[in-house]
C-alpha positions in Angstrom: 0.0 0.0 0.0 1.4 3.3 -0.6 1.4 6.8 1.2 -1.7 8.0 -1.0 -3.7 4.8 -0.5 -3.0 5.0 3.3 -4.0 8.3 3.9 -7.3 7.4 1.9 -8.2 4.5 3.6 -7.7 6.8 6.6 -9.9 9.0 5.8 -12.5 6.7 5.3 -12.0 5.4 8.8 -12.3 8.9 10.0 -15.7 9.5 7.7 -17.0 6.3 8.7 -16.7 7.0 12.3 -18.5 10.0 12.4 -21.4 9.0 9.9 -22.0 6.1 12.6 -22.4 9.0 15.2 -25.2 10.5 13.6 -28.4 10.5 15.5 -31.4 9.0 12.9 -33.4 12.5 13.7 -29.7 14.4 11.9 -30.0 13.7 8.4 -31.9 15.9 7.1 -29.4 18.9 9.5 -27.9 21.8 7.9 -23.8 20.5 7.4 -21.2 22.8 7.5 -21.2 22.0 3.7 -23.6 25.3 2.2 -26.6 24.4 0.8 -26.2 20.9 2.1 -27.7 18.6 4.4 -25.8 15.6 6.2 -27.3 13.1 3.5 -26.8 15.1 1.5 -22.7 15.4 2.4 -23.2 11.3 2.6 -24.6 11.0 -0.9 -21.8 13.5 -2.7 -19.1 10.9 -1.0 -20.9 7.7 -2.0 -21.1 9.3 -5.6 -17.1 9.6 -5.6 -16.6 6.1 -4.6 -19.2 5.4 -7.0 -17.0 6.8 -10.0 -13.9 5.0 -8.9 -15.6 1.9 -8.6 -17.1 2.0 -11.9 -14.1 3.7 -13.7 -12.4 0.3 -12.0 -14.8 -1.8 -14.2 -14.5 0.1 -17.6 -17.8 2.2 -17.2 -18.2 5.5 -16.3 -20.7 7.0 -13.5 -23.0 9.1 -15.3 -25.1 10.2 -11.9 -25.0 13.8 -12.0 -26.6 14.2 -8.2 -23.5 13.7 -6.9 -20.7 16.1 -7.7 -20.0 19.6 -6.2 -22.7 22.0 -6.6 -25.3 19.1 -7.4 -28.8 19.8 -6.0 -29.7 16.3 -4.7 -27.0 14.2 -3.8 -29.0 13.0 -0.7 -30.8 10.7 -3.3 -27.9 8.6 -3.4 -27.6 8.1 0.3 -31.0 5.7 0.0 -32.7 5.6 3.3 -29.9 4.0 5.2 -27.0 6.0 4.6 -24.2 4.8 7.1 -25.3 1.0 5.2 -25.4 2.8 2.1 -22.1 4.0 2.5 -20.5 1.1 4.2 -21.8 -1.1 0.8 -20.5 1.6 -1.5 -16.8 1.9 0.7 -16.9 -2.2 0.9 -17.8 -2.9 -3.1 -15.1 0.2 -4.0 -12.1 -1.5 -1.8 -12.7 -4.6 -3.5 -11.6 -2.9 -6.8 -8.9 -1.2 -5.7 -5.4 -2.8 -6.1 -2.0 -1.7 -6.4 -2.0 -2.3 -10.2 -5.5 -0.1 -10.5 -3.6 3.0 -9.2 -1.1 3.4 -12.0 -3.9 3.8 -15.3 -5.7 6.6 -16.0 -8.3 8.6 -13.4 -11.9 8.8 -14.8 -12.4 11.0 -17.3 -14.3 13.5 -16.0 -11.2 14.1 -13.3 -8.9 13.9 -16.6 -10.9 16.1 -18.4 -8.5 19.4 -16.5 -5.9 16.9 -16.0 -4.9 14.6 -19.0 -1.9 12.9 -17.4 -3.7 12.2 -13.8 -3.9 8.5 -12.7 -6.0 7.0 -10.2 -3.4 7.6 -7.9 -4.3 11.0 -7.9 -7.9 10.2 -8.1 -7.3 8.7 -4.4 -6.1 12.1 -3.4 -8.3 13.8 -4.7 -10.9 11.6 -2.8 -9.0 11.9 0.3 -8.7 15.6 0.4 -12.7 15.7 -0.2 -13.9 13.0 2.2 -11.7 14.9 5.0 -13.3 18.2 4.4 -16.5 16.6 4.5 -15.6 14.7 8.0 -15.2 18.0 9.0 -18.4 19.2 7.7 -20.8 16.6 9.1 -19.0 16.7 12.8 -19.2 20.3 12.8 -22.7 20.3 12.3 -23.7 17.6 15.3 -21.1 19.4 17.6 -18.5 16.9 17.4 -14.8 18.2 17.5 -13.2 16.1 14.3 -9.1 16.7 14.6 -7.7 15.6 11.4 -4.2 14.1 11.4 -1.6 16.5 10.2 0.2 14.2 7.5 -3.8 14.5 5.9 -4.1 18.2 6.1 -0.4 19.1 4.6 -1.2 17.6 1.3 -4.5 17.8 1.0 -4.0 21.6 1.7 -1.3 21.6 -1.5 -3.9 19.7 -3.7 -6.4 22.3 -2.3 -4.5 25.5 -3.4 -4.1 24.1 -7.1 -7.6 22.8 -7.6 -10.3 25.0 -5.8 -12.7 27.1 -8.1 -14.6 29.3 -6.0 -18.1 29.2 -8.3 -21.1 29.0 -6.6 -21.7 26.2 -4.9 -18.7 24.6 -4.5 -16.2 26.2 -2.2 -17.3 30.1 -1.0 -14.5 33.1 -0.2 -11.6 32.0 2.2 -11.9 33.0 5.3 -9.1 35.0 7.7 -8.1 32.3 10.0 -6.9 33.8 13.2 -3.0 34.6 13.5 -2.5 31.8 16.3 -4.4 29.2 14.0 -3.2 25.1 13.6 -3.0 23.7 10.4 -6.5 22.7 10.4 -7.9 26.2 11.2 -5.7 27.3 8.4 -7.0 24.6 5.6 -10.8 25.1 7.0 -10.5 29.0 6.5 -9.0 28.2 2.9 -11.7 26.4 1.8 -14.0 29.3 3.5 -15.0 27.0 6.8 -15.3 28.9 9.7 -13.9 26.6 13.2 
């Protein structure tokens, strides 16, 4: 396993733990996420393990509730959502092998990147499910610490691929001089702590 596929499985751990917190009555909460609800945080990280599982098997994910700025991406959450995700998380591990990391991400990640691999793919998926820990803890008033090693290079990924258009990632935010590194990424990507 490399660094990359560590710090992804990681990740999920960290997202897994904190979906399993949520109270049944919490769903349908505000996230940290704007415009978002905590299914609805669920359902936009299903829909990335959704694409790399497919891309695994030659097809490509053609759900459009599911990426950044999408309107529903609850919908994909079904009415279980920590089952729905622990299926999706179980079914796209099974896929992923050493071999699978070296060809070519999915296209629509290739699309503004020609040469990325899935390798970056799984970064990509680790810098979003991390934020998105964040988001969902923060909005049931649970403190999520991410590691450090996660934040450094999700933070570099960050600062080359963030668009700030509506609905996707909103103005940064002036993180306090005495701020961690978290603080720091969270105000980046316009999070308040």
């Amino acid at each position: 396993m490399n660094e990359i596929s560590d710090r992804y499985r990681r990740t999920q751990d960290a997202f897994d733990a904190v979906l399993a917190a949520v109270p049944e009555d919490r769903w349908h909460a505000a996230s940290a996420c704007e415009h978002w609800t905590v299914r609805d945080v669920t359902g936009h990280v299903i829909w990335g393990l959704e694409v790399l599982r497919q891309h695994a098997g030659g097809q490509e994910f053609a759900v459009e509730n599911g990426p950044a700025g999408s309107e529903k991406p609850g919908e994909l959450a079904g009415d279980d959502p920590l089952a729905e995700w622990r299926a999706t998380r179980s079914a796209t591990d099974a896929v992923v092998t050493d071999e699978m990391l070296l060809r070519p991400a999915p296209t629509w990640y290739v699309a503004n990147r020609p040469d990325a691999t899935v390798t970056d793919y799984l970064a990509l998926l680790t810098f979003d499910t991390l934020v998105h820990t964040w988001d969902i803890g923060s909005a049931l008033g649970v403190d999520v610490r991410m590691d450090p090693d996660l934040i450094a290079p999700s933070f570099s990924l960050a600062r080359l691929i963030i668009s700030r258009t509506p609905g996707t990632f909103g103005p940064r935010v002036k993180p306090p001089a005495d701020a961690d590194a978290q603080a720091r990424f969270l105000a980046f990507l316009g999070r308040s702590t």
